[in-house]
N, C-alpha and C positions, 0 to 999 in steps of 0.2 A: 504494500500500500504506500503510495505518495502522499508525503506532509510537508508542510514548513516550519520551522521553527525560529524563533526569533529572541532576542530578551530586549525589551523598551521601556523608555522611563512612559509609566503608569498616565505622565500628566497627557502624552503624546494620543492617549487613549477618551479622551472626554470628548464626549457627545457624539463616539462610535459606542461604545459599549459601557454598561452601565457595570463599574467597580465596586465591591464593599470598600468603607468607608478606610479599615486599615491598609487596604493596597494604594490608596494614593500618596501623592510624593516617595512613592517606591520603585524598585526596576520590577518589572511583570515579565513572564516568559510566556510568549503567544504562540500558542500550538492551533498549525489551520489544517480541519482534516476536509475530505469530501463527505457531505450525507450521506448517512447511516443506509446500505442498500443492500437487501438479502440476497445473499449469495444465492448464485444459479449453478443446479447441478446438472451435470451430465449425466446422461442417462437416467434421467427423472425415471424410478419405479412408483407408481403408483401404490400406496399406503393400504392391502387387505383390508379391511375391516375385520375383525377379532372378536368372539363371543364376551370377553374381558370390553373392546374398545363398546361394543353393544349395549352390555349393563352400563357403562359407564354414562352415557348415553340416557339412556332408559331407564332405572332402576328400578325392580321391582319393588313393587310398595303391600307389607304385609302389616294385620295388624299385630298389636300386643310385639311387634319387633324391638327388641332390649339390644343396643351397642355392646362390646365384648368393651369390658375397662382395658388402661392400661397394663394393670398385670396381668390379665387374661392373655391377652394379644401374648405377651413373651414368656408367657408359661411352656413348658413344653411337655 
């Protein structure tokens, strides 16, 4: 990935970008990246869907259904 980086006095910076109050009269280091863009894959597989991705989805709704506690969950 391509950047630039810089270190500038802080004052060079007003009424471009809004500073918290301790950065000014200070040197700043300005890091310039490009927009944040999701990577594209090659050979995009398309994502199954999963009796797990299903429920997750959907979830069955029962009544009188009680959550397992935490200690339960790591009982073994």
């Amino acid at each position: 990935m391509n950047f630039a980086r810089k270190i500038v006095d802080a004052e060079k910076l007003i009424g471009i970008i809004e500073l918290p109050a301790d950065f000014k009269k200070k040197q700043v280091e300005i890091i310039v990246l490009p927009p944040h863009q999701p990577l594209k894959r090659k050979n995009k597989k398309k994502h199954k869907s999963s009796f797990i991705d299903e429920l997750i989805r959907n979830p069955i709704k029962t009544d009188n259904f009680v959550p397992l506690s935490r200690k339960e969950i790591y009982e073994r």
